[in-house]
C-alpha positions, -999 to 999 in steps of 0.1 A, spaced: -372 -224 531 -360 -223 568 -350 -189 583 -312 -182 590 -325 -186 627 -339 -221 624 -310 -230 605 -286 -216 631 -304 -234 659 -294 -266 639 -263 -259 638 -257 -256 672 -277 -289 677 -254 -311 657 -240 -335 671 -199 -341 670 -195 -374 672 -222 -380 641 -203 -358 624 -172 -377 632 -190 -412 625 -198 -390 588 -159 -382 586 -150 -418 592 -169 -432 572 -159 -413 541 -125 -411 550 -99 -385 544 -61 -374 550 -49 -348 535 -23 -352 510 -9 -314 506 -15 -317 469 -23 -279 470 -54 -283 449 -78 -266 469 -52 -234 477 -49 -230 443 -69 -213 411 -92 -238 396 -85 -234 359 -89 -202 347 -110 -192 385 -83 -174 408 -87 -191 444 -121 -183 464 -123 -191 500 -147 -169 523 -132 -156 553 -145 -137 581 -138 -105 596 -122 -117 624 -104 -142 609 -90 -119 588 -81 -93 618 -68 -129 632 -45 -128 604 -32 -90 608 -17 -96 639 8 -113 621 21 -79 607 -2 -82 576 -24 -53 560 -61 -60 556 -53 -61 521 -28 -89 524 -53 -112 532 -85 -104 517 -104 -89 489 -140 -83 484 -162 -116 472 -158 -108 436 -195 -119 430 -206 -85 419 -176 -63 414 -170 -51 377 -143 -32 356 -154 8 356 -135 34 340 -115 40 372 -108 4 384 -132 -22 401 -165 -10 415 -195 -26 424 -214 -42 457 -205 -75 473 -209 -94 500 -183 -109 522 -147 -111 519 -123 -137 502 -92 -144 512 -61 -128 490 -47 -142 458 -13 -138 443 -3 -133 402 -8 -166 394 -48 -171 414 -33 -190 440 -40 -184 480 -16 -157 490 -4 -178 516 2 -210 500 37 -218 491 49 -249 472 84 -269 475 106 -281 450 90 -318 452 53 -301 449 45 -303 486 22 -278 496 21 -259 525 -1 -232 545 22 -202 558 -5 -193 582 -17 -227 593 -22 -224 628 -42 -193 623 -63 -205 588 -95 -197 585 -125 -223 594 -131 -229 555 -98 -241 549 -95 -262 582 -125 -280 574 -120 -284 532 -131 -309 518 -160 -307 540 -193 -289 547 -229 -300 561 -265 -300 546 -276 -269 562 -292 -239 545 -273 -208 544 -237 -226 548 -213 -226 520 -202 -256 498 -167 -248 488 -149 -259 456 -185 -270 442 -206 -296 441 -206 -328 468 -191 -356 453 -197 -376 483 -219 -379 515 -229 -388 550 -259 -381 569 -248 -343 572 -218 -344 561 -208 -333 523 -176 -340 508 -161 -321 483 -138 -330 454 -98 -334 468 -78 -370 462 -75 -371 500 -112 -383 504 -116 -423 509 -81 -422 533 -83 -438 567 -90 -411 591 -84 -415 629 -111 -413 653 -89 -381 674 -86 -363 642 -122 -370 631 -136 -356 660 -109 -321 656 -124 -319 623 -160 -326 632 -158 -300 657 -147 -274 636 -171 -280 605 -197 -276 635 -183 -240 644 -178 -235 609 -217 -236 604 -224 -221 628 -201 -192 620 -215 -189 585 -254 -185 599 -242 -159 620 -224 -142 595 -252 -141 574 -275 -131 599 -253 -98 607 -250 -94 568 -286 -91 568 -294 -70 598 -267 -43 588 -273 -43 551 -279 -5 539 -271 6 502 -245 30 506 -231 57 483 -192 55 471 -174 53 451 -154 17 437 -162 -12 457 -182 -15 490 -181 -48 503 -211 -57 532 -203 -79 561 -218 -87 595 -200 -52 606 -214 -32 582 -203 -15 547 -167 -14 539 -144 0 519 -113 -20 497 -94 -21 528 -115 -31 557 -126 5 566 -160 12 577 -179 34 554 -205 61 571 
């Protein structure tokens, strides 16, 4: 298996425009079905966001806790509430397992309430790219193109301008190489740490429920 490295320097060595040709050629518009903002079945809504993104997201009067919660890979029910080690964060679900910010109309049009500022993941859904050490969201390809994987979502297979292609190409690019990075740091400043409930390790360290750096 490659090293995060090599797999980073690969990221930054895609090239857009392939990816854009990739896009193209599978096709895709979304359709704002809401499907990938909300729980799969009886799976609440999982979509990995980064630190920054999610500080991105407090400047819009939110608490950390408003937007994320710790990857729940690794987290169990203790006598006193959740505890456990995990890595990453997720962004925030409401009662039902649905993205905290997602909000649905009377017609079943969906909408983001944060869309300018959305994380990388959710600009880029149904997408990802062949690359170790990036994430494939919502499961399995159903679909691909030279890099590029597609992911379940009825918008696949829609015409696709070239202008929007290349926006989307772009980002999946940063999005990779995002990921690499982020699991690089996650590596470098992983120490066990002793606390109680739920520490959660990111490329900034150990963290508490909230965001909070633990010593």
């Amino acid at each position: 298996m490659d090293s995060l490295e090599t797999e980073l320097e690969r990221a930054r060595a895609l090239d857009v425009g392939e990816l854009a040709d990739a896009i193209e050629t599978i096709g895709f518009e979304c359709t704002r079905c809401g499907a990938c903002c909300k729980a799969d079945d009886e799976d609440p809504h999982t979509a990995t966001v980064f630190p920054d993104e999610v500080r991105e997201l407090q400047d819009e009067e939110y608490d950390w806790r408003d937007v994320a919660r710790p990857m729940p890979y690794g987290i169990e029910e203790g006598e006193d509430g959740p505890e456990g080690e995990t890595f990453e964060w997720a962004l925030e679900t409401d009662s039902c397992g649905n993205c905290t910010f997602y909000e649905e109309s009377a017609d079943g049009t969906g909408a983001c309430t944060v869309h300018d500022d959305r994380p990388l993941i959710c600009q880029t859904y149904p997408f990802s790219v062949a690359l170790g050490g990036t994430s494939q969201p919502m499961g399995e390809a159903v679909d691909e193109a030279g890099m590029v994987r597609a992911h379940e979502c009825e918008g696949l297979g829609r015409e696709i301008s070239r202008e929007d292609a290349e926006e989307l190409a772009a980002a999946l690019q940063e999005r990779a190489i995002r990921e690499l990075q982020e699991a690089i740091g996650v590596r470098d400043n992983y120490a066990p740490v002793e606390a109680d409930g739920v520490v959660v390790h990111d490329s900034e360290g150990a963290k508490d429920r909230a965001g909070d750096k633990i010593d």
